[in-house]
N, C-alpha and C positions, 0 to 999 in steps of 0.2 A: 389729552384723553384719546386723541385718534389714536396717534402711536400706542396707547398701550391697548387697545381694542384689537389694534393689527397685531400685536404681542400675544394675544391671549387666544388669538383665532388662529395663532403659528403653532401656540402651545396646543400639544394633543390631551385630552384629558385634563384640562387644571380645571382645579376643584375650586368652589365657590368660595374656601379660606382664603386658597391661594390668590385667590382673583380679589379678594376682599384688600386682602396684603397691598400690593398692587396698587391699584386704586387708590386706596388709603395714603400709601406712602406718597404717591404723586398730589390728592388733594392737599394734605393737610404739610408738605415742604413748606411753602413761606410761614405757616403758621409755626411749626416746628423752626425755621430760625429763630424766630421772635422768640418762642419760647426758652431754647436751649442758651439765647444772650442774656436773657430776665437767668435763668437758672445758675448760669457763667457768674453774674453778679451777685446774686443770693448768695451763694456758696463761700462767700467770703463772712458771713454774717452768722451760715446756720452752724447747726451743730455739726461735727466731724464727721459722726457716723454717717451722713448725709451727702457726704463729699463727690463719694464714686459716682454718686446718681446725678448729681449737679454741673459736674465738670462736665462739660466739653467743649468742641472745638468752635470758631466762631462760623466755621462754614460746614454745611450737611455734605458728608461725604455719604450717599449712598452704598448700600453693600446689599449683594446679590448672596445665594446659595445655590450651587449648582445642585438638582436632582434629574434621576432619569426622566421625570414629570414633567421637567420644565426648570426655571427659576424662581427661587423665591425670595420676596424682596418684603424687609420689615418694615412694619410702617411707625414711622416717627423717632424722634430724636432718641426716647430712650429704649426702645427696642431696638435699634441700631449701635448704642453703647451695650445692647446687653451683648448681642451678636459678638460685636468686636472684642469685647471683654471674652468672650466664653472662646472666638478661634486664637485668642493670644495667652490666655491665662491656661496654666495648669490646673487652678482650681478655682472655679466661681459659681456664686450661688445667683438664683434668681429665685427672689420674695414676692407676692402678689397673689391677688385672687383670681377664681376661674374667669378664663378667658382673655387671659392678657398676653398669650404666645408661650409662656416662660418653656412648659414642655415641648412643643409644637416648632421653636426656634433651635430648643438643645437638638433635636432628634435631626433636623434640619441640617445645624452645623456637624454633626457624626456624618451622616450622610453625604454632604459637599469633601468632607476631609478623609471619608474610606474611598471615593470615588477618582479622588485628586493622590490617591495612594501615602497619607499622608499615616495615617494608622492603620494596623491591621484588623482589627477587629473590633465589635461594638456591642457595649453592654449595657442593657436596660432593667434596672433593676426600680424595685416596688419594695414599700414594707407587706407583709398580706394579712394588714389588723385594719379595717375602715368601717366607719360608721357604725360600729358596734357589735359588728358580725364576729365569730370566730370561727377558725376553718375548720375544727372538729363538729360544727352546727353542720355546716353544707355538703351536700350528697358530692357522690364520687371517689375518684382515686385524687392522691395528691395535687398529679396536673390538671386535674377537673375542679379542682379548688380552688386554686392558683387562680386559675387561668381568667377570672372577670375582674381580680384586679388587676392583671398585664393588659387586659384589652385597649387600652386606650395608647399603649405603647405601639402594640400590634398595629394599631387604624393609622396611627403616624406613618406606620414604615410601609404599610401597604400602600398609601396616597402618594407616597416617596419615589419608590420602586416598584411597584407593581407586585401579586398577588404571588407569582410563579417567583421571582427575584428573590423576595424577603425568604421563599421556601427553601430555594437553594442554599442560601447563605448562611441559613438557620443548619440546613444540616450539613454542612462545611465547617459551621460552629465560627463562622466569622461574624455572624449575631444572635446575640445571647439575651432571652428574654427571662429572668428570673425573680425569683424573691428575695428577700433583702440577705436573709438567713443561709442563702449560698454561698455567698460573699465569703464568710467567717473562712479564714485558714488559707488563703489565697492571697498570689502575689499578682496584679497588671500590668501586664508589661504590652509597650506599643498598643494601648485601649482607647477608648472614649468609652468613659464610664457615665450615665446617668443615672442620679439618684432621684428619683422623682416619689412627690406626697412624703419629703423627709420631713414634715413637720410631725408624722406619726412615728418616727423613731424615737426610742429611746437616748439618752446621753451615752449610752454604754453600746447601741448599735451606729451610734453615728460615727464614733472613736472607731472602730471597728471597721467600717468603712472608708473613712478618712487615710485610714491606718494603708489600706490593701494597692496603693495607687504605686506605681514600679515606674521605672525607667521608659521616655516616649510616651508617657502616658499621659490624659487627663480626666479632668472630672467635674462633673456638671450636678448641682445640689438645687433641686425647685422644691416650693412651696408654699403654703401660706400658714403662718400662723396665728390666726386666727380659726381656725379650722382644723382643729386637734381633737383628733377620734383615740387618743389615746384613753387608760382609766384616772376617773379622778384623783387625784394626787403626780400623779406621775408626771415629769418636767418635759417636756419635750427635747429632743435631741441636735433638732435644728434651732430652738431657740436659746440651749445653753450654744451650739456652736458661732451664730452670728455674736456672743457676748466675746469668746472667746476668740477668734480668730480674727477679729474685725480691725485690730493694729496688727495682721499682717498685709504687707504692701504689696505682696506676691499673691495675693488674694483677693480678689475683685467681688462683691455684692453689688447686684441692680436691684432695686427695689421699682416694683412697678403699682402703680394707683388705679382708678375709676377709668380714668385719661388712656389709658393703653390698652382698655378691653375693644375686642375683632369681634365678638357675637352679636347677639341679637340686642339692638340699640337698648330694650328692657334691661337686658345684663346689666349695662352700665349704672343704670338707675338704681336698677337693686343694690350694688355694690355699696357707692353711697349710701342709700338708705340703713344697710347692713351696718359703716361705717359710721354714723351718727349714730346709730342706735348702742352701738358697742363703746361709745364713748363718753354717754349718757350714762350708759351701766357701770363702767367705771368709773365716774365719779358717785354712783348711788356705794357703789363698794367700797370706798374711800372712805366714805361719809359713815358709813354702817359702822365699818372695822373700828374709824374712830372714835364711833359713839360707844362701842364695846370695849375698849381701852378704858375709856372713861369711868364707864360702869364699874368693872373692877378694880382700877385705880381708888373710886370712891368707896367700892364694897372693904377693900385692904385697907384703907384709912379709915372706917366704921372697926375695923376687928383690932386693927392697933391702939387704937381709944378706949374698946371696950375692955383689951389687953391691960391696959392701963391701970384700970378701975380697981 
C-alpha cells in the first residue's frame, strides 16, 4: 500500500479511477489468483464460448498502460486478459455492464500504443441512436448533435492526455472522434479503431465496420447486451456478431460480470440485482411463449376436428 501511495503522490493529476485501478489491482492479486486457478479449471467443464474468459495463466502477470497522466494498471485477473487480449489481438470485443473498464481500458490501450509509436492514429467511434433519442429531435448543427453521445469518449482522452493534447491531435486528425455512420466507405490503415455501445448497431453496421479494418490496424468492439436502445424488433449487431465470429481464434471476447465493476460499490449491487431480475424475466417469457404454442396447437386441433365433421 505505501508503495502505491508514494506512486500516486509521483503521479501528477491521477484521477480517482485511476487510483481506484491501482489500488484494486494490488488489493484483490492473491484473491485474483485463486480465482483465475478455480477459472483455469472450470474451463475444462464449461461451455466453449466461455473459454477466452476462463483461461489463464497460473501466475498474475500484472500489465501497466503508459499515459501522459501517469500509469494505468487494470484491476484483476480478467481486466488484465482483457488488456492483453485487446494489445495482441487485431480484433476483440469486450461484453459487460457499465462500469467494468471495457471502454475506459480500450481508450487506455490506444493511448499507451500512439504514444509507444506503435499506431498512427486513433479512432473513437459511437453509434448516435441511445436511449430512444433521435438526432433530428435535438437542437443544433450536426456536430452539436453528435457531440453528447461522443462525450464520454472525449472525458477518456482528456483524463489521458490532457485537455490542450487531445486538441492538437484532434486537428492533426491523429484522433478521430465520430459516429458510427463515418465509418461507411473507408479503408484503416495503421489505426486503433474503437467501437464503443456496439450493442446499438445494427447487423448490417456492425459488417460495415468490421469490414473497414486495413493493414497495422485494429479494433476494439465494447458493450453490453443487455442494453439495447435499438427499435423493437430490430437484432442487434453486436449480438449477431459475438454468434458469428466466436469460432474465430484470431479473435478474442472478454466477457466481464458484477465482479469487475470500478464504480460506486452500489453499481455493483445494482448490476446483479439488474442480472437476477432479467433472468427471472426470461424464464417468465419461456413460459408465456409456451403457453401460446400451446394455445394454438390446441385451437388448430379444435378446427381440424371440427374440419372433420
Amino acid at each position: 500500500i505505501y508503495k502505491l501511495v508514494d506512486e500516486a503522490q509521483n503521479s501528477k493529476d491521477i484521477s480517482a479511477e485511476e487510483l481506484h485501478l491501482i489500488i484494486q489491482a494490488s488489493l484483490s492479486r492473491d484473491e485474483d489468483m485463486a480465482y483465475d486457478q478455480d477459472s483455469t479449471d472450470d474451463a475444462r467443464v464449461d461451455d466453449s464460448e466461455d473459454d477466452d474468459d476462463l483461461d489463464a495463466s497460473n501466475e498474475f502477470t500484472p500489465i501497466s498502460l503508459r499515459t501522459r497522466k501517469g500509469k494505468i494498471i487494470p484491476r484483476g485477473g480478467n481486466q488484465q486478459r482483457y488488456v492483453k487480449n485487446v494489445l495482441t489481438s487485431d480484433v476483440s470485443f469486450g461484453i459487460g455492464p457499465a462500469g467494468t473498464g471495457k471502454t475506459y481500458l480500450a481508450v487506455a490501450c490506444a493511448v499507451d500504443m500512439i504514444e509507444r509509436n506503435e499506431i498512427e492514429r486513433i479512432l473513437l467511434v459511437r453509434p448516435a441512436v441511445e436511449a430512444g433519442e433521435k438526432l433530428g429531435f435535438l437542437p443544433g448543427d450536426l456536430t452539436q448533435k453528435i457531440d453528447p453521445y461522443l462525450r464520454p469518449l472525449y472525458d477518456a482522452l482528456y483524463e489521458m492526455l490532457g485537455f490542450e493534447k487531445v486538441g492538437k491531435m484532434i486537428e492533426r486528425q491523429i484522433i478521430e472522434v465520430a459516429p458510427l455512420a463515418y465509418m461507411r466507405g473507408r479503408t484503416l490503415n495503421n489505426s486503433f479503431v474503437i467501437l464503443d455501445e456496439a450493442q446499438n448497431t445494427t447487423p448490417e453496421q456492425m459488417k460495415m465496420f468490421l469490414t473497414r479494418l486495413g493493414f497495422g490496424s485494429r479494433a476494439v468492439i465494447t458493450g453490453d447486451i443487455s442494453q439495447v436502445d435499438l427499435p423493437r424488433g430490430t437484432k442487434s449487431g453486436l449480438a449477431q456478431a459475438l454468434d458469428i465470429l466466436s469460432g474465430i481464434d484470431e479473435i478474442h471476447i472478454t466477457k466481464f460480470g458484477s465482479k469487475d465493476v470500478v464504480r460506486h460499490h452500489l453499481v455493483q449491487k445494482i448490476v446483479e440485482a439488474y442480472d437476477i431480475f432479467d433472468g427471472e424475466q426470461l424464464v417468465i417469457d419461456e413460459k408465456r411463449k409456451q403457453q401460446r404454442i400451446a394455445e394454438q396447437e390446441r385451437k388448430q386441433a379444435v378446427a381440424n376436428a371440427a374440419s372433420k365433421l
